[in-house]
N, C-alpha and C positions, 0 to 999 in steps of 0.2 A: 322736670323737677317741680315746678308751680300748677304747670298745666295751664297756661291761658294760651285763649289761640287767637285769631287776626283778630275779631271783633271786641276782644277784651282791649288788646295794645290799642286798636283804633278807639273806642270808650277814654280811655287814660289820656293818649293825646289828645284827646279833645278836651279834657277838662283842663288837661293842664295849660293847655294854648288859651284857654278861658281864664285860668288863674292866673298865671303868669304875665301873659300876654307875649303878642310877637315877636315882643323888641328882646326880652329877654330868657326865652326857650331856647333858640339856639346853645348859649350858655349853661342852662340847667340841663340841657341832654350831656353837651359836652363833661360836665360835672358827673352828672350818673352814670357816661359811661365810665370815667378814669373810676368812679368807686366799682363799679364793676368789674373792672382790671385787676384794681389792686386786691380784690376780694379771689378773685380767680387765682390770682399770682403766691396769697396766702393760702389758699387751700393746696392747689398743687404744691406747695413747700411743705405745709402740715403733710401730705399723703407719703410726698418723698421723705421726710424725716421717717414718720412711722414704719414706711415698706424699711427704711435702713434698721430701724431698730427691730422689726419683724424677722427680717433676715439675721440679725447677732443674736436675737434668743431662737431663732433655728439655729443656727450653727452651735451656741453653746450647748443648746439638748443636744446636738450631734454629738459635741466633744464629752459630754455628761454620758452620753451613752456609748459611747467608745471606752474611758474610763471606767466606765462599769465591767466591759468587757475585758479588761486591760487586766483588772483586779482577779475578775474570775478566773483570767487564764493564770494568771502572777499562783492564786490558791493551788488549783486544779495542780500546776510543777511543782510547787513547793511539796504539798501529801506526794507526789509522786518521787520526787527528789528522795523525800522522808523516807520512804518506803524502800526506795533501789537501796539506799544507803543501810535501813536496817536489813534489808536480806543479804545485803553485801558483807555485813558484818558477823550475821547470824554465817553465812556459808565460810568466811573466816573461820569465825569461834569451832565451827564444826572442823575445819581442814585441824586447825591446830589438835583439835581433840583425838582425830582419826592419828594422828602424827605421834600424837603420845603415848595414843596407847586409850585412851580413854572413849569409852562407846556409851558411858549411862548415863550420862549430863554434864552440865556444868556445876551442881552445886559440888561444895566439898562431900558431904558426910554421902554422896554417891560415887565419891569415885573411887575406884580400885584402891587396896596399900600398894605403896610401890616403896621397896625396899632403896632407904638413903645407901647415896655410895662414898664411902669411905675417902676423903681428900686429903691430901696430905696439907699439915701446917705451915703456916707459913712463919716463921719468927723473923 
């Protein structure tokens, strides 16, 4: 991370043994390392926080792209729904046509006269 090697740490304590002095280095290592601890202790909880929230925005792209897919297929049945039901109804409209009698469409002014039949009243 720094990059110093033995002659650098040995450099440092020696100044520090020079500034400090004997009696009270013991103590300032002791101190630098708890800050080193506690500095370790907060990065590793920074990394583990982020891999957690790394991980809920992968999973929610997962569920964003599931949804996506959900919706295309939801379309995709629905036109086909669409479709079975109009040829469903178009091969009706045809059955009843063939049934009456009628072969040249459905509008009115195409289809055959068909002579009304006479019912009796009713009073």
């Amino acid at each position: 991370m720094f990059d110093i090697g033995f002659w650098e740490l040995v450099l440092v304590g020696i100044v520090a043994l020079l500034v400090v002095g004997p009696k009270d280095l013991p103590g300032l290592v002791q101190s630098v390392g708890r800050g080193i601890g506690k500095a370790k202790g907060f990065l590793n909880a920074m990394k583990s926080d982020l891999n957690y929230e790394i991980d809920k925005a992968n999973e929610l792209k997962r569920l964003m792209e599931k949804e996506s897919e959900i919706a295309e297929l939801h379309r995709v049945l629905k036109n086909n729904v669409a479709q079975t039901l109009e040829q469903s109804a178009l091969a009706d409209v045809s059955k009843v046509e063939q049934a009456d009698g009628i072969t040249t469409g459905a509008y009115p002014d195409q289809r055959p006269e068909k002579p009304f039949v006479d019912q009796p009243k009713v009073e």
